[in-house]
Backbone as XML, in Angstrom:
<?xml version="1.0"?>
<chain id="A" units="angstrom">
  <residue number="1" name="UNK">
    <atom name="N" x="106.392" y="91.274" z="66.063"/>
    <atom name="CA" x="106.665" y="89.881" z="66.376"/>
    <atom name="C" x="105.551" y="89.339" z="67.248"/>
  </residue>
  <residue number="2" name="UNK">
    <atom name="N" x="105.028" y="87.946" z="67.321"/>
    <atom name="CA" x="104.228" y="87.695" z="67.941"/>
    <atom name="C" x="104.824" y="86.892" z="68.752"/>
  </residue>
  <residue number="3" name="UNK">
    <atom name="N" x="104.754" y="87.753" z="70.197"/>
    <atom name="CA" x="105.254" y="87.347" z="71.429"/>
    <atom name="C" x="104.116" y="86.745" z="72.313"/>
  </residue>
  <residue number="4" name="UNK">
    <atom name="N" x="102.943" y="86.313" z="72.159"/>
    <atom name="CA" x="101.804" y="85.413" z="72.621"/>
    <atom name="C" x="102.542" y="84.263" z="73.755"/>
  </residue>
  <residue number="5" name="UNK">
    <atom name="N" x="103.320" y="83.873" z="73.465"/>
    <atom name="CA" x="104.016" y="82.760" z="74.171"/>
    <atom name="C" x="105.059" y="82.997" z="74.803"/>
  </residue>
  <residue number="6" name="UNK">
    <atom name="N" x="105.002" y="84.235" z="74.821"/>
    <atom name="CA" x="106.249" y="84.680" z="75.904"/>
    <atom name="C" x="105.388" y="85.411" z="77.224"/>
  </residue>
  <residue number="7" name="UNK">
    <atom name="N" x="103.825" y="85.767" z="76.912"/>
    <atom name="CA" x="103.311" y="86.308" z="77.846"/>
    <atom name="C" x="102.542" y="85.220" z="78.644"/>
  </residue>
  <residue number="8" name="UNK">
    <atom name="N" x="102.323" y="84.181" z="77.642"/>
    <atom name="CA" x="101.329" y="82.581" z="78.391"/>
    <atom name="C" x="102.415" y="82.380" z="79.697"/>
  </residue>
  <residue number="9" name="UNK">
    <atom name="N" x="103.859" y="82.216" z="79.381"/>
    <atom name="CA" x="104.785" y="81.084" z="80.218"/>
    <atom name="C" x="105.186" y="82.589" z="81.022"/>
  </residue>
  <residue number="10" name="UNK">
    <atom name="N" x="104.549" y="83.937" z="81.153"/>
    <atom name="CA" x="104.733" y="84.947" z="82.185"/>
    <atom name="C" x="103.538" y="85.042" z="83.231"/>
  </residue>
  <residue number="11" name="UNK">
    <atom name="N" x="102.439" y="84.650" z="82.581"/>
    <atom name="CA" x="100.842" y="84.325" z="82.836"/>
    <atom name="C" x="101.648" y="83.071" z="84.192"/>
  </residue>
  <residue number="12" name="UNK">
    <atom name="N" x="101.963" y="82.005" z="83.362"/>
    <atom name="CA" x="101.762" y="80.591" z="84.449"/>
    <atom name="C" x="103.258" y="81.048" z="85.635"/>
  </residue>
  <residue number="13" name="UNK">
    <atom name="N" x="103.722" y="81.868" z="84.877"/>
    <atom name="CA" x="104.976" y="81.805" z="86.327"/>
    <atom name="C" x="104.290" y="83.311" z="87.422"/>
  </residue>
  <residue number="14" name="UNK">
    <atom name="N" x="103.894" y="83.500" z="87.534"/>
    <atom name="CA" x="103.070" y="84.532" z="88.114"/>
    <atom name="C" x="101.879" y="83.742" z="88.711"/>
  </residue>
  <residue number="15" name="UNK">
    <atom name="N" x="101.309" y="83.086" z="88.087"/>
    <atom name="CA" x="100.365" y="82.120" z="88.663"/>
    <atom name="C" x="100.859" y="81.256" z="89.922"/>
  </residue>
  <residue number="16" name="UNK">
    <atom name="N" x="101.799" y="81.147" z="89.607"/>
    <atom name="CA" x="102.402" y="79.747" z="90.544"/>
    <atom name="C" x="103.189" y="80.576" z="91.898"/>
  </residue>
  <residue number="17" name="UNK">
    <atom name="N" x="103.300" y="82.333" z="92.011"/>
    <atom name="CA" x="103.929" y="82.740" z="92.742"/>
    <atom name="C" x="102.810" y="83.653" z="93.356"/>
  </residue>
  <residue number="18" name="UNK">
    <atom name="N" x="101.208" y="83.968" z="92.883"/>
    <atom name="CA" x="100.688" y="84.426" z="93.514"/>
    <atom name="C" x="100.482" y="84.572" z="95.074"/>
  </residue>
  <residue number="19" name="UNK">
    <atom name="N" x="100.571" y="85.921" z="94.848"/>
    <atom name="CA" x="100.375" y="86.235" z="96.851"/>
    <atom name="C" x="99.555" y="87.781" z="96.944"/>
  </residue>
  <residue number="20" name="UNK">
    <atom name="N" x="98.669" y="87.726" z="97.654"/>
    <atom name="CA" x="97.967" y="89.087" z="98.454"/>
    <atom name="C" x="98.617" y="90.546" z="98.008"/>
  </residue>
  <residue number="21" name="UNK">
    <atom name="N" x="99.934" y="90.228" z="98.329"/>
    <atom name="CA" x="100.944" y="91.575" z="98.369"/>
    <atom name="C" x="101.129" y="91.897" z="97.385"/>
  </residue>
  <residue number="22" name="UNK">
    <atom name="N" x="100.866" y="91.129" z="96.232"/>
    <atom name="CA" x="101.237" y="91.474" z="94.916"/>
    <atom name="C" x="100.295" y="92.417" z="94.154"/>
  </residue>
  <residue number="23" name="UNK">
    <atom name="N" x="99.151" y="92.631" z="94.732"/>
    <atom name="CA" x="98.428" y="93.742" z="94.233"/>
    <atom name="C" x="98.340" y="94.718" z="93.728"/>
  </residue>
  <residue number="24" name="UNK">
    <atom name="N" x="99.216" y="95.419" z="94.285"/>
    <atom name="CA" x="99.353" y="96.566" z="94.008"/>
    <atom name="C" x="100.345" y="96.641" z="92.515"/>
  </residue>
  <residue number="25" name="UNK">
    <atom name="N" x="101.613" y="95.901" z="92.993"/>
    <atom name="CA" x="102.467" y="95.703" z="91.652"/>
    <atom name="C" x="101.500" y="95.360" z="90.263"/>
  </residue>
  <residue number="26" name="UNK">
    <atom name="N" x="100.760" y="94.503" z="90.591"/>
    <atom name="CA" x="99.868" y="93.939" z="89.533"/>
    <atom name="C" x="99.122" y="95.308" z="88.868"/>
  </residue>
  <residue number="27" name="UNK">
    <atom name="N" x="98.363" y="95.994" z="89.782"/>
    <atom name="CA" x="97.446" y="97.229" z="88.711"/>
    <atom name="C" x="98.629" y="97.626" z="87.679"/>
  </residue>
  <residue number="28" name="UNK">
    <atom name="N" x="99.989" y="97.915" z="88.738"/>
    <atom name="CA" x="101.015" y="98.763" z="87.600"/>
    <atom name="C" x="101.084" y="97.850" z="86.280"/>
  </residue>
  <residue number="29" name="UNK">
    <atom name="N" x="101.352" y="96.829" z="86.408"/>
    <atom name="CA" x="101.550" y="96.071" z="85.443"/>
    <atom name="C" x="101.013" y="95.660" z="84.192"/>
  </residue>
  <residue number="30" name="UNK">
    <atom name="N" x="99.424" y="95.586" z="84.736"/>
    <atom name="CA" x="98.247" y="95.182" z="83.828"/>
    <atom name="C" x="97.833" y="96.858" z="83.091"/>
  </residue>
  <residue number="31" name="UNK">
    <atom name="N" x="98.194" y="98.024" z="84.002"/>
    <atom name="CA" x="97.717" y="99.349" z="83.355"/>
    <atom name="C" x="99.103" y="99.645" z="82.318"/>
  </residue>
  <residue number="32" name="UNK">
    <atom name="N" x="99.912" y="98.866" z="82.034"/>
    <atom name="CA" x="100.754" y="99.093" z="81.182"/>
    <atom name="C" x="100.813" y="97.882" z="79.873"/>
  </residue>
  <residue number="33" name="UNK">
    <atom name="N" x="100.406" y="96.573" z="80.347"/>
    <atom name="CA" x="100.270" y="96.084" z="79.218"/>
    <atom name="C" x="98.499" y="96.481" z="78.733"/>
  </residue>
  <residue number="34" name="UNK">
    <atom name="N" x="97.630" y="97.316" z="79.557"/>
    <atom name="CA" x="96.775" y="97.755" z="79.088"/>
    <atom name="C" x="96.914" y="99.179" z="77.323"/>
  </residue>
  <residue number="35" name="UNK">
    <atom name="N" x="98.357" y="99.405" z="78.041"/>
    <atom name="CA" x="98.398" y="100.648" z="76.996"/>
    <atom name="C" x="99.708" y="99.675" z="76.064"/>
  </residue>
  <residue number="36" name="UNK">
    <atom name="N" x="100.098" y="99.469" z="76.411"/>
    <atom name="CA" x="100.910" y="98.132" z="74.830"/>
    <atom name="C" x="100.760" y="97.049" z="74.388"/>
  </residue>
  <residue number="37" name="UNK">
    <atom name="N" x="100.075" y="96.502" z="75.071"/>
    <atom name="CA" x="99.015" y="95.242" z="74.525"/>
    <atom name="C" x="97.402" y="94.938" z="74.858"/>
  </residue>
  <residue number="38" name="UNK">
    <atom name="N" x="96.907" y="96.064" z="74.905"/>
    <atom name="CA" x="95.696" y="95.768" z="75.159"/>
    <atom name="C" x="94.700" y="94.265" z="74.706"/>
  </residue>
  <residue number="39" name="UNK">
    <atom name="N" x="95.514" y="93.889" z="73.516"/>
    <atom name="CA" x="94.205" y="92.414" z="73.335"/>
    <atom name="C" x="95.020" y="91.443" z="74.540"/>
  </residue>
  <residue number="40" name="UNK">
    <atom name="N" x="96.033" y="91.504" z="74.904"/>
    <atom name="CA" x="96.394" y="90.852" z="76.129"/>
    <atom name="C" x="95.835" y="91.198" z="77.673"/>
  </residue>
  <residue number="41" name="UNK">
    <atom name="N" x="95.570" y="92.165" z="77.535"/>
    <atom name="CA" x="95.114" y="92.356" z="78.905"/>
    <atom name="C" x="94.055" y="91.396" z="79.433"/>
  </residue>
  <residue number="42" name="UNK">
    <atom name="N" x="93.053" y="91.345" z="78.808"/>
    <atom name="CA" x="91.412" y="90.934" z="79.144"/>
    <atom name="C" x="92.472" y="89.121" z="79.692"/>
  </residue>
  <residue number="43" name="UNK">
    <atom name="N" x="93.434" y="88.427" z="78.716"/>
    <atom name="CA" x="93.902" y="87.168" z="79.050"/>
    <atom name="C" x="94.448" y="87.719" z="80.764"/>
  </residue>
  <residue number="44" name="UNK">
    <atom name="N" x="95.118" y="88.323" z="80.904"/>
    <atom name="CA" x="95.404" y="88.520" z="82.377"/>
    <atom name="C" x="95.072" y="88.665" z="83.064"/>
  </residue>
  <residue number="45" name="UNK">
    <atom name="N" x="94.464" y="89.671" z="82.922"/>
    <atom name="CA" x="93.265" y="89.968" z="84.603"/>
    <atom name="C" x="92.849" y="88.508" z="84.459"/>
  </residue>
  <residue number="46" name="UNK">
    <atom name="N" x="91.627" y="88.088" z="83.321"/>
    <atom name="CA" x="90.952" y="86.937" z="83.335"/>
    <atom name="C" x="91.898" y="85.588" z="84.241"/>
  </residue>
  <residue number="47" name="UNK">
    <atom name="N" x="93.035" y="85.429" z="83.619"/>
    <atom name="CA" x="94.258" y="84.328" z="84.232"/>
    <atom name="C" x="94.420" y="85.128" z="86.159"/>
  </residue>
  <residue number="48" name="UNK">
    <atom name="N" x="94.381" y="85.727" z="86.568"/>
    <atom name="CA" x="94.944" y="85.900" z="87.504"/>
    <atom name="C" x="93.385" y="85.826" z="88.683"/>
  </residue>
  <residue number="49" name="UNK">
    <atom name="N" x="92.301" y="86.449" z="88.410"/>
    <atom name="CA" x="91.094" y="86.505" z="88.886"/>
    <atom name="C" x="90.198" y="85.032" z="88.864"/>
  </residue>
  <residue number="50" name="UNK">
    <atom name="N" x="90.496" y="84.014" z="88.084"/>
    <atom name="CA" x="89.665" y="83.309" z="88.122"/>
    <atom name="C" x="89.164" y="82.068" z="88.602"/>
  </residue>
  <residue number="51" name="UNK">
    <atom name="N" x="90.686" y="81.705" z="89.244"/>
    <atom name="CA" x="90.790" y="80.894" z="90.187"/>
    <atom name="C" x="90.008" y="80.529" z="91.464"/>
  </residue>
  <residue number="52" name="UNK">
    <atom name="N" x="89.364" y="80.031" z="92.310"/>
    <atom name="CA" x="89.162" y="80.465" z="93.787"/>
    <atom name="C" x="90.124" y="80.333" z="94.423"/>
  </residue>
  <residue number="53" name="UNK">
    <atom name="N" x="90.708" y="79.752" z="93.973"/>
    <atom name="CA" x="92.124" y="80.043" z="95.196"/>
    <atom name="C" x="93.147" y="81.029" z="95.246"/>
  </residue>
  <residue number="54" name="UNK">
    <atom name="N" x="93.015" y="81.837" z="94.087"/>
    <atom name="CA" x="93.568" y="83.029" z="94.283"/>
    <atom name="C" x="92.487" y="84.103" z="95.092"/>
  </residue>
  <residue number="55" name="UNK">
    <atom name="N" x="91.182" y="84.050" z="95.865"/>
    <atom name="CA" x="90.234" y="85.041" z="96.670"/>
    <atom name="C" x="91.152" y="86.163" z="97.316"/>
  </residue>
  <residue number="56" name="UNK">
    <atom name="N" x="92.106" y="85.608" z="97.703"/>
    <atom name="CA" x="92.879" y="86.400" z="98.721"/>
    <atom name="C" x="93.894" y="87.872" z="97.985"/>
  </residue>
  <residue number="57" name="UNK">
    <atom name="N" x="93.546" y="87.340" z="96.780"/>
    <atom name="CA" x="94.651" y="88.160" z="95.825"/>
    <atom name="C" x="93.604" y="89.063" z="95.592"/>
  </residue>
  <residue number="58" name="UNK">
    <atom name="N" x="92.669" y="88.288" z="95.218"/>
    <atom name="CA" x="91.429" y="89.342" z="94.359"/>
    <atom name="C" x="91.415" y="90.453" z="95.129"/>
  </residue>
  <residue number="59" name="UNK">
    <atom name="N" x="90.832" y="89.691" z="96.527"/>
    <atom name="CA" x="90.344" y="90.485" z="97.554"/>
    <atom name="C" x="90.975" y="92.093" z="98.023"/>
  </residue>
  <residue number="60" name="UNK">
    <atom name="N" x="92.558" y="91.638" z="97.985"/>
    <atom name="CA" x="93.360" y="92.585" z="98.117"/>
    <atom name="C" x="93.501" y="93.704" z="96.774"/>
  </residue>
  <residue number="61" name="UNK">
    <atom name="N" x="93.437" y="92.835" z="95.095"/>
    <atom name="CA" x="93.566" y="93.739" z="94.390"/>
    <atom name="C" x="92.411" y="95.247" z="94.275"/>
  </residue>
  <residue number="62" name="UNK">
    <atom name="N" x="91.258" y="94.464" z="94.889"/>
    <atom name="CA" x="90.102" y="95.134" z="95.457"/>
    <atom name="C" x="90.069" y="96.637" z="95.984"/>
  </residue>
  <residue number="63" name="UNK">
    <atom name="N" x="90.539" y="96.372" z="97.316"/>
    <atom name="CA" x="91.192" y="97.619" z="98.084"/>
    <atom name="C" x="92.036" y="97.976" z="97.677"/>
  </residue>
  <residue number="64" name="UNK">
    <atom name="N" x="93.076" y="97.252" z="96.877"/>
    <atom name="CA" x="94.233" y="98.279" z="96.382"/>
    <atom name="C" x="93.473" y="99.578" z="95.132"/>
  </residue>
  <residue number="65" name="UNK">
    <atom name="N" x="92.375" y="98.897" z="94.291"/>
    <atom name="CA" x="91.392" y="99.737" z="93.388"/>
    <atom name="C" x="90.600" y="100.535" z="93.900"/>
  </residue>
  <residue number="66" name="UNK">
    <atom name="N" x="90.249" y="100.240" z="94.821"/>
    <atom name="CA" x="89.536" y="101.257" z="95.524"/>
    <atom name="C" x="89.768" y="102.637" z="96.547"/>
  </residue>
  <residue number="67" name="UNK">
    <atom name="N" x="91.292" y="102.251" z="96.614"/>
    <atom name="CA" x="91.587" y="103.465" z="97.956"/>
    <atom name="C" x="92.896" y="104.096" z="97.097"/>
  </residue>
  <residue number="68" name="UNK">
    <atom name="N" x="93.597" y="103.345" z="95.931"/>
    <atom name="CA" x="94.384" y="103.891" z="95.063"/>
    <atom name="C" x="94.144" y="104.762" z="94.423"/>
  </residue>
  <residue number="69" name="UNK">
    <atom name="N" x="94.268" y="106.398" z="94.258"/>
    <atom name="CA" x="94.006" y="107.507" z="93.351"/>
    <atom name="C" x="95.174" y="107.490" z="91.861"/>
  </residue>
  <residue number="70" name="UNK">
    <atom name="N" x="95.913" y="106.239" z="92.246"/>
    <atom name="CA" x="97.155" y="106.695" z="90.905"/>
    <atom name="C" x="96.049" y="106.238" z="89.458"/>
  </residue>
  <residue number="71" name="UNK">
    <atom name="N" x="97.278" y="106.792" z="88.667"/>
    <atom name="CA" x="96.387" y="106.853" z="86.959"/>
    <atom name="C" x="96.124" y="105.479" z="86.703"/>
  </residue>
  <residue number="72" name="UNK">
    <atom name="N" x="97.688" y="104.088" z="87.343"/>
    <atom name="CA" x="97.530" y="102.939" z="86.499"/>
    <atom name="C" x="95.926" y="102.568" z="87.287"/>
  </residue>
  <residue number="73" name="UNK">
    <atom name="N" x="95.333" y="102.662" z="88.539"/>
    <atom name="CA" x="94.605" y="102.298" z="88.860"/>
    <atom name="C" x="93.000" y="102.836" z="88.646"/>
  </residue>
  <residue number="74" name="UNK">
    <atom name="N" x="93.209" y="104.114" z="88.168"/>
    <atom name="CA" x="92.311" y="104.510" z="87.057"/>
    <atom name="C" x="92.305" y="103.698" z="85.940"/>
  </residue>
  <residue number="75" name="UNK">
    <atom name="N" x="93.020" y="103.866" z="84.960"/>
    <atom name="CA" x="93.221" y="102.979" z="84.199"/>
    <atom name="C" x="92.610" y="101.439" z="83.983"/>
  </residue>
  <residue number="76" name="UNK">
    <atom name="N" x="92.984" y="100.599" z="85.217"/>
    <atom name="CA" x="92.523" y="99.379" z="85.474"/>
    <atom name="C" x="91.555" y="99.549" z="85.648"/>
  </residue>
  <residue number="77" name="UNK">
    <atom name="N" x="90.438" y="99.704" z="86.671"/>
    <atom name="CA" x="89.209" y="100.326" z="86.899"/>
    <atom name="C" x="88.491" y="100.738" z="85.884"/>
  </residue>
  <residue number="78" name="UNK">
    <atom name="N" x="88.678" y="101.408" z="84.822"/>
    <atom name="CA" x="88.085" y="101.945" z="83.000"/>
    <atom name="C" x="88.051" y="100.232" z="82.631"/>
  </residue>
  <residue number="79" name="UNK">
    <atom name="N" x="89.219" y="99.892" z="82.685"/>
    <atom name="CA" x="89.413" y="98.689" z="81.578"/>
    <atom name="C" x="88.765" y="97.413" z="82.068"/>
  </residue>
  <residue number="80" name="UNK">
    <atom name="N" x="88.493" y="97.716" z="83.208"/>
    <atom name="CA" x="87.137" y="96.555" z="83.857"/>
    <atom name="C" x="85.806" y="97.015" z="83.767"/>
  </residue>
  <residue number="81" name="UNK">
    <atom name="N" x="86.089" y="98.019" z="83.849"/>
    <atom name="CA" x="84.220" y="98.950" z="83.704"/>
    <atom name="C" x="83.920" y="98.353" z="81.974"/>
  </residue>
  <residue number="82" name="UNK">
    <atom name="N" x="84.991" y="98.323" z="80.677"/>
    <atom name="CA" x="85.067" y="98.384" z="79.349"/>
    <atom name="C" x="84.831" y="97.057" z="79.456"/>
  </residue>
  <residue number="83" name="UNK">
    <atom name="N" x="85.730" y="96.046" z="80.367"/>
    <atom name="CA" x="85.797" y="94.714" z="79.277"/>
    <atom name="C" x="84.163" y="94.516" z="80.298"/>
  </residue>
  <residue number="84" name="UNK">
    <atom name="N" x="83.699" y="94.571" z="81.295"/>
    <atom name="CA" x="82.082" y="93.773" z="81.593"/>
    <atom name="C" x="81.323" y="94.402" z="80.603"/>
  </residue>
  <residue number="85" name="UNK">
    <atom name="N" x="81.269" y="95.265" z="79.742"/>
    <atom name="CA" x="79.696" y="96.239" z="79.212"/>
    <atom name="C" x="80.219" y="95.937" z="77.824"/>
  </residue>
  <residue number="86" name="UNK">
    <atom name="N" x="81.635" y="95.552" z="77.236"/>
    <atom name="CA" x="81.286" y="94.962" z="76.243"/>
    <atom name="C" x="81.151" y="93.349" z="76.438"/>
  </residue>
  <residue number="87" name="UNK">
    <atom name="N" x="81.110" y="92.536" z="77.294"/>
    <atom name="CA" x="80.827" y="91.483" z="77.577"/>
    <atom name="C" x="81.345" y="90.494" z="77.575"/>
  </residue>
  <residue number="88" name="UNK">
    <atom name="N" x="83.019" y="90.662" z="77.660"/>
    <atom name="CA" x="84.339" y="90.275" z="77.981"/>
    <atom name="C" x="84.647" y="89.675" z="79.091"/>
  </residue>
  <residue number="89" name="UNK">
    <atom name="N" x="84.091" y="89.973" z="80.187"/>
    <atom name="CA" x="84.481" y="89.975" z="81.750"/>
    <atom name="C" x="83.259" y="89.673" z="82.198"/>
  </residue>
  <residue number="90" name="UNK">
    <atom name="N" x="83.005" y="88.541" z="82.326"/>
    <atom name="CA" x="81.235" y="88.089" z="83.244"/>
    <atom name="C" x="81.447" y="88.711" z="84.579"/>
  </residue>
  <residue number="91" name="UNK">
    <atom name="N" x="80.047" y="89.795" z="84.818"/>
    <atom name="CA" x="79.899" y="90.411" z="86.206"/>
    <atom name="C" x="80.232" y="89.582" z="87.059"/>
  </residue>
  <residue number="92" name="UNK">
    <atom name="N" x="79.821" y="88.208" z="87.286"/>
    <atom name="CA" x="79.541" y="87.425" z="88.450"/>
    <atom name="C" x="80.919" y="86.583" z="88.345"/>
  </residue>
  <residue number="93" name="UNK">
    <atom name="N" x="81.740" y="86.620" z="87.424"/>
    <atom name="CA" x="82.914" y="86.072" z="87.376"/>
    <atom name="C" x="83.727" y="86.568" z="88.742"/>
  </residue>
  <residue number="94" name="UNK">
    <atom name="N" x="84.003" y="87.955" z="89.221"/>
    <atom name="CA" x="84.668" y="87.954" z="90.056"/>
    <atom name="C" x="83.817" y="89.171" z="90.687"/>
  </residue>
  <residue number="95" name="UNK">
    <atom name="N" x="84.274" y="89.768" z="91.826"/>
    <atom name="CA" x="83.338" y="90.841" z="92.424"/>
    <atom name="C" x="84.865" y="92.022" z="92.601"/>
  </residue>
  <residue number="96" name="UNK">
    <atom name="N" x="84.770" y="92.386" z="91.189"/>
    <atom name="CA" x="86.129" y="93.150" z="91.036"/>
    <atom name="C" x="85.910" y="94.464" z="90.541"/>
  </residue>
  <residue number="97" name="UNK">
    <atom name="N" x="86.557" y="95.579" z="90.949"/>
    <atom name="CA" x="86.637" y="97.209" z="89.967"/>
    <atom name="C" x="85.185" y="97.901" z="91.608"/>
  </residue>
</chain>
């Protein structure tokens, strides 16, 4: 079934509730629709990172990637290393992974 529009109006309500703290929840989240929807992923990170007014989120999802040893955050970390080098994710877009 093509559920595209059930993940847009999950995209904008997540948008509208962004906060710092949510970081961490987020790797889990994105490293799982990484492994069941992967052509969705690249829309999420992209939707959640690209704002400037989300900095504070980034910032935090940051350190949560960096000092996190779990798999989803492996995971996330691969799938940002994958989407910049195939040329999905502009380097200078965010200072992320």
């Amino acid at each position: 079934a093509d559920d595209y529009g059930a993940y847009q109006v999950t995209i904008d309500t997540l948008l509208k509730f962004l906060q710092p703290g949510y970081a961490r929840c987020f790797i889990d989240v994105l490293a799982k629709v990484i492994q069941v929807r992967p052509d969705l992923a690249n829309d999420l990170l992209v939707s959640m990172i690209q704002k400037p007014e989300n900095g504070a989120f980034v910032e935090t999802l940051n350190k949560e990637l960096a000092i996190s040893g779990s798999g989803a955050a492996r995971r996330v970390s691969a799938f940002i290393a994958a989407e910049r080098q195939a040329g999905r994710l502009e380097p200078d877009m965010i200072a992320l992974g």
